[in-house]
Each structure stands twice: as structure tokens, then as C-alpha cells.
C-alpha positions as a Markdown table, in Angstrom:
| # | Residue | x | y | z |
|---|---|---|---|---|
| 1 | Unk | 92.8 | 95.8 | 135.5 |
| 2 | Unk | 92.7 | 98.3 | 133.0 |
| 3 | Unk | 93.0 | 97.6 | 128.9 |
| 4 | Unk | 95.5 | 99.1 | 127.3 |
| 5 | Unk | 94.5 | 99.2 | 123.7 |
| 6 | Unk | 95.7 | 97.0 | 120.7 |
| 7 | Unk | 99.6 | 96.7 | 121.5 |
| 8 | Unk | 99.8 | 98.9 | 124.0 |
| 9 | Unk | 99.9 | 101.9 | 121.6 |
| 10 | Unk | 98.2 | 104.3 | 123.4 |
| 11 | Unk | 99.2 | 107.9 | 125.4 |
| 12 | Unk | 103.4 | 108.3 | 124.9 |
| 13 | Unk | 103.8 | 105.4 | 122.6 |
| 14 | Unk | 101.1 | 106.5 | 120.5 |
| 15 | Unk | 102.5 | 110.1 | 120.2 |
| 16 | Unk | 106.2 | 108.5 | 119.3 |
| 17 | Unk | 104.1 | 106.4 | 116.7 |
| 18 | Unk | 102.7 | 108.9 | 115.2 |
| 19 | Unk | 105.5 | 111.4 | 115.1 |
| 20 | Unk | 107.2 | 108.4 | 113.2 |
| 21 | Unk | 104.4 | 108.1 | 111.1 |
| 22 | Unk | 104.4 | 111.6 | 110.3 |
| 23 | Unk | 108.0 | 111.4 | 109.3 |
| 24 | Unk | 108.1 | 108.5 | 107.3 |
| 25 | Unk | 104.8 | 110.5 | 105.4 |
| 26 | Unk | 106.7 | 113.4 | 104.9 |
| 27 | Unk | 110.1 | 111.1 | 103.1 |
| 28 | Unk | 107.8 | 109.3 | 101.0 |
| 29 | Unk | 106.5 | 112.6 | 100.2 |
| 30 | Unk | 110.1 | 114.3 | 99.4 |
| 31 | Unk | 111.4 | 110.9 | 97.9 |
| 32 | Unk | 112.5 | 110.8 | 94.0 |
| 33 | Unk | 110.1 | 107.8 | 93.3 |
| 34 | Unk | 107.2 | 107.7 | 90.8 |
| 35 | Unk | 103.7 | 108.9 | 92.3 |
| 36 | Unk | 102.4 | 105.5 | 91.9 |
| 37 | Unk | 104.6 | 104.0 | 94.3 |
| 38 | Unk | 104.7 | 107.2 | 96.4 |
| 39 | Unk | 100.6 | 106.4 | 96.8 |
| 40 | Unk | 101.2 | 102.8 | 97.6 |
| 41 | Unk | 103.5 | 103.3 | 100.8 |
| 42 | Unk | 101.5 | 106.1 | 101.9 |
| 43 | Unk | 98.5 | 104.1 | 102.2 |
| 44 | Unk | 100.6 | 101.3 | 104.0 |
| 45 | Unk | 102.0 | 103.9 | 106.4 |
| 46 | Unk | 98.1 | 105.2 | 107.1 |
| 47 | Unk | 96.5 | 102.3 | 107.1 |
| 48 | Unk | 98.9 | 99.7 | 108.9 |
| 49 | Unk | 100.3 | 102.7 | 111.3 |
| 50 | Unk | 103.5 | 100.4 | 113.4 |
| 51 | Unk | 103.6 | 97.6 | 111.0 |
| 52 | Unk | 104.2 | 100.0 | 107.6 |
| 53 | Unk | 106.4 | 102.3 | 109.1 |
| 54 | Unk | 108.4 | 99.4 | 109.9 |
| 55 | Unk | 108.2 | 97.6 | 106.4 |
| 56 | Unk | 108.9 | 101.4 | 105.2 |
| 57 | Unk | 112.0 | 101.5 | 107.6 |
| 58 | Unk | 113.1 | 98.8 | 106.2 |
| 59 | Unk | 112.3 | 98.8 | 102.1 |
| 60 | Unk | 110.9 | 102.5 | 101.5 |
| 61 | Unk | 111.7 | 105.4 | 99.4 |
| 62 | Unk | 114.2 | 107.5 | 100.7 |
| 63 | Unk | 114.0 | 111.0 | 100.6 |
| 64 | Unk | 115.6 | 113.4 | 98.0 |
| 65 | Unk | 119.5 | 114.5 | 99.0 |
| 66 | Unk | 119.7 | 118.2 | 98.6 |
């Protein structure tokens, strides 16, 4: 039986994962909110990969409208 990995985030998950990481990285970037709180999601995004971009889905920054 083979192991999957922690959640079963590996091979295509992992790539969706981390294209949604990449987005949410790139809205907290863009977003309107003060650096200090721009620095605190980013580091939840990075370091908790599924669960902050899911905490961010729900309660982050959004992005700048142009």
C-alpha cells in the first residue's frame, strides 16, 4: 500500500494547492490593507498552505478594484 502524504496533497492536488496559494499570495499582495497585516496573512498562507488559504478565503484582504 502506498502513502500518500499528509492529506493526500501530493501530485495534482498539490499543483491546484499551490496555484491557490499563489493566488491568494499575489491578492494579499495587491490588497489596500496596511503592511502589517499584509505580512501576517502571508505568513499564514506559507506556513499553514490548505488551512490559511482557506481562513484567507474566508476572512482575508481582498484585492484592490481597478
Amino acid at each position: 500500500m502506498m502513502h500518500s502524504g499528509m492529506f493526500g496533497l501530493n501530485g495534482f492536488w498539490g499543483l491546484i494547492l499551490l496555484a491557490l496559494d499563489i493566488w491568494a499570495l499575489v491578492s494579499i499582495v495587491n490588497s489596500d490593507r496596511e503592511t502589517g497585516s499584509k505580512v501576517l496573512w502571508v505568513l499564514l498562507v506559507f506556513l499553514l498552505p490548505l488551512l490559511g488559504f482557506l481562513i484567507w478565503l474566508i476572512a482575508g484582504p481582498r484585492a484592490v478594484k481597478r
